[in-house]
N, C-alpha and C positions, 0 to 999 in steps of 0.2 A: 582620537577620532577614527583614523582606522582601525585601531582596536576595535573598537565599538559597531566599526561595521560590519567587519568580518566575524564577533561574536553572533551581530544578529542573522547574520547571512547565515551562519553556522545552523542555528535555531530554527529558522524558517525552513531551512533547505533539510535539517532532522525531520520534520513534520511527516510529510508523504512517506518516507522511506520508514518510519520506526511503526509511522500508525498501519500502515498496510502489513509493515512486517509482526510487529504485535498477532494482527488477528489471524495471519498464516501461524505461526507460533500456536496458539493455540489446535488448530485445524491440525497440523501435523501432527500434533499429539494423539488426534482423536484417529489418524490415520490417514487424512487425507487431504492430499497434495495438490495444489491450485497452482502453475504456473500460469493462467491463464490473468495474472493481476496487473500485467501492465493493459489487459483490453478491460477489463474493469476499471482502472483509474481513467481508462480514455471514456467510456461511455457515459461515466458518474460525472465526469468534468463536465459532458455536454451537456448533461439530463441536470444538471446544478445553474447552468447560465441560463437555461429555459425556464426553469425554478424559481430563479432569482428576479427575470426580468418580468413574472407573471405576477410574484407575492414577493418579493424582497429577499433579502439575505439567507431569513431563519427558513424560510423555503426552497432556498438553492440548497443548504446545506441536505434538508430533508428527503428531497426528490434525491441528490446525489447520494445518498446514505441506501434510499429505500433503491435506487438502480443497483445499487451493486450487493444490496442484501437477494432482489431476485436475480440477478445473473450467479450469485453463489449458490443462489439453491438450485437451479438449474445445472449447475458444475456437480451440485452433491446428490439431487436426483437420479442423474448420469451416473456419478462415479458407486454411488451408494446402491440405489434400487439397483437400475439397468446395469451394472457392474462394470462397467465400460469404461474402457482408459482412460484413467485421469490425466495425462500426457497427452491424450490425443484432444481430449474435452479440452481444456486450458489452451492449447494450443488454437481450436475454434474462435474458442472467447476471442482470442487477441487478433484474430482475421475479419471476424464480425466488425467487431470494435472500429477497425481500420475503415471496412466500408461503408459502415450507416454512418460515423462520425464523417467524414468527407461528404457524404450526400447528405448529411441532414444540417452542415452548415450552407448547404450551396438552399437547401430547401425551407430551411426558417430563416438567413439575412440575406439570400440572392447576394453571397459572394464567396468564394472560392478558397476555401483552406484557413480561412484566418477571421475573425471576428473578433473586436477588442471588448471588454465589459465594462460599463458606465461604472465611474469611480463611486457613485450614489449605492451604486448595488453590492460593495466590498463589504465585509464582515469588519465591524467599527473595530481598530487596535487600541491598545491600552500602553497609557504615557508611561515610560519607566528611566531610570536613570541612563539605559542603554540608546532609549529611544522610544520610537514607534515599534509594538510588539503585537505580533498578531496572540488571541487569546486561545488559538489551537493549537500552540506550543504548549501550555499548562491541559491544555486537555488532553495530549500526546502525552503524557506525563502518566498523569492519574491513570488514562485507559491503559498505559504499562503495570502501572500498579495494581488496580483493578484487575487487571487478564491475571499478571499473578500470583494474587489471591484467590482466583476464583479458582487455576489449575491447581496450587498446592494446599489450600485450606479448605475446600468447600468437597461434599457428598461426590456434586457433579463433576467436577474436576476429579477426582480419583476415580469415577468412570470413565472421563475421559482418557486417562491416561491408561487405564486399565483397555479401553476398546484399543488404543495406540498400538500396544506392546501381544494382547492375547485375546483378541476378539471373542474366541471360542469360550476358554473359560470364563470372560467375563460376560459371556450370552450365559452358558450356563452356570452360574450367581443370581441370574435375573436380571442382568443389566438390558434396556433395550440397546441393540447394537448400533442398527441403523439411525435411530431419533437420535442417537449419544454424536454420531457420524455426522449427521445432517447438519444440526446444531452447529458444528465445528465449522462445515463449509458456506454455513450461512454468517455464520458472526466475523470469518475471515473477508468475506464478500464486502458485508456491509460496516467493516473498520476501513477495506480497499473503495469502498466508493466514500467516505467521508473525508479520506485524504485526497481521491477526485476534487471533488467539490470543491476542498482548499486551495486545492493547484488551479482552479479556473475563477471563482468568484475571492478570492481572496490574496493569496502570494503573488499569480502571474499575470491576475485578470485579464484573461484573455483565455480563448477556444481555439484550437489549434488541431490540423488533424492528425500530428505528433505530439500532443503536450506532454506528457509524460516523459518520452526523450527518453526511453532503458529504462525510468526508476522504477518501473515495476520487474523489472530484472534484478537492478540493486537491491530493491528489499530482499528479495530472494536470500540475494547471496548474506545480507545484513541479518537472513534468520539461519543461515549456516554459521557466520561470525557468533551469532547470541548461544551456539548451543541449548536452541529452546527458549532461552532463558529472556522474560521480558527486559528486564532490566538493562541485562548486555544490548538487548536489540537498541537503548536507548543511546545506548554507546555509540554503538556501531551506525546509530544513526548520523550522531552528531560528527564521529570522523568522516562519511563517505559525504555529510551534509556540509562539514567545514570546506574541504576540496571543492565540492560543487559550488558553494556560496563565492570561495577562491577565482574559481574558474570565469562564475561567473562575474564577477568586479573586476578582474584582472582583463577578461574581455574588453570592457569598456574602457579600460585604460590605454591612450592614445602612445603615448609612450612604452608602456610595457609589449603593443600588439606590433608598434614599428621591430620592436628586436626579436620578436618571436610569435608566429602567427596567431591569432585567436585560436583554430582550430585546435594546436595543438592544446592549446591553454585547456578550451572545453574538454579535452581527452585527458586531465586529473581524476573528477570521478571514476572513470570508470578502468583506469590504471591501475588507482589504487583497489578497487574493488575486487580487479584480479588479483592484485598482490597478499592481498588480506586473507581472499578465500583460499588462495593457493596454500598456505599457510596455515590455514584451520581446519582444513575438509579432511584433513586425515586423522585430527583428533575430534571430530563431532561423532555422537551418537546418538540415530535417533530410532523413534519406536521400529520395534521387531514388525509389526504390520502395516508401516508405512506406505501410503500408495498402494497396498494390496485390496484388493475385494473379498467380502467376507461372504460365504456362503455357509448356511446352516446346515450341517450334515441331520 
């Protein structure tokens, strides 16, 4: 029984972290760099419970999908066209994020930081031998697969990895640079608002004007962990998601919080997260034109 809960806890709490880190995965390949993902998982969360409460479920997910496909392109328009700090952009995001999500739950449910979401509105799970399973686990899955296939197998993908590494000479080949760029920070955007959505209308159900809590820092460091690589990021999901899942069941345990505070308990993820990166950041490499702007001589 515990087994079982901590595997699902595992599974659920991979979600946000592998899917937002996936579509960064991708984006860094093409050259550019979004730290701005945990104000995207917060703004997709809001814009998914408004979604949800208007049209249902497949509408929360939708809305929070399409928020964070326009706040990516918005980051890519910035970093891409306008050429302008992608560190400084991203860092916006996550400021924005902070303040329209606080006023826009005091201004759609007239109350202050916290709104819980009708259990009628949760995205229906699937019975399995483990339990109740949410069905964004198997689609965190595939979309790892899918992303990639799409960077090592497909035309587009070897542009993109090509604008990643030599933007120049892959301008002149014919690639278009900036649309190869854009693409990257829009498909990151809108993989980071559909792990929103989950963290609001389905795992946590609830709006909060922290929900995300760091994870969109952890994915970060879960796509330094993955070296690019979807698959690892799916790893790297389920260790930084098993601690989380940990932290969080161990919190509610009355006995375990008498001998050692919850607080410290919830400080697992993001211990381990150091430890992990600490550990990997000196063997990651990534593209040569990372985070740089590309100008056409």
């Amino acid at each position: 029984m515990l087994f079982s809960s901590l595997l699902l806890g595992a599974l659920h709490a991979m979600v946000p972290l592998t899917m937002t880190a996936t579509g960064e995965i991708l984006s860094e390949r093409a050259g550019v760099v979004n730290i701005g993902l945990e104000g995207i998982l917060l703004l997709s969360a809001f814009g998914a419970v408004v979604g949800a409460e208007a049209g249902g479920p497949l509408a929360g997910l939708v809305v929070g999908l399409g928020v964070g496909a326009i706040l990516g392109l918005i980051h890519g328009v910035i970093a891409v066209y306008f050429r302008g700090d992608q560190i400084i952009s991203g860092v916006g995001i996550n400021i924005l994020a902070l303040g329209l999500v606080a006023i826009g739950i005091v201004w759609q449910w007239g109350v202050a930081g916290f709104h819980q979401v009708d259990r009628a509105l949760r995205i229906p799970h699937l019975v399995t031998p483990l339990g109740s399973m949410s069905p964004m686990v198997i689609v965190t899955v595939l979309l790892a697969a899918l992303t990639y296939y799409l960077i090592h197998h497909t035309n587009l993908g070897l542009q993109i990895q090509a604008v990643g590494e030599n933007p120049a000479a892959a301008d002149a080949a014919g690639v278009r640079v900036e649309r190869v760029r854009l693409f990257g920070a829009v498909y990151a955007g809108a993989l980071a608002g559909l792990a929103g959505a989950y963290l609001s209308i389905d795992w946590l159900a609830t709006i909060t004007r922290n929900l995300p809590a760091g994870r969109g820092f952890i994915a970060l460091a879960t796509v330094v962990f993955s070296r690019l690589n979807p698959f690892l990021a799916v790893v790297g999901g389920l260790i930084f998601g098993f601690f989380d899942g940990l932290g969080l069941l161990a919190s509610t345990s009355r006995e375990i919080t008498q001998v050692v505070p919850y607080q410290f308990i919830q400080m697992l993820p993001y211990v381990v997260t150091l430890l992990v990166v600490t550990g990997v950041i000196g063997r990651a490499r990534f593209p040569a034109a990372s985070g740089q702007p590309y100008r056409r001589e």
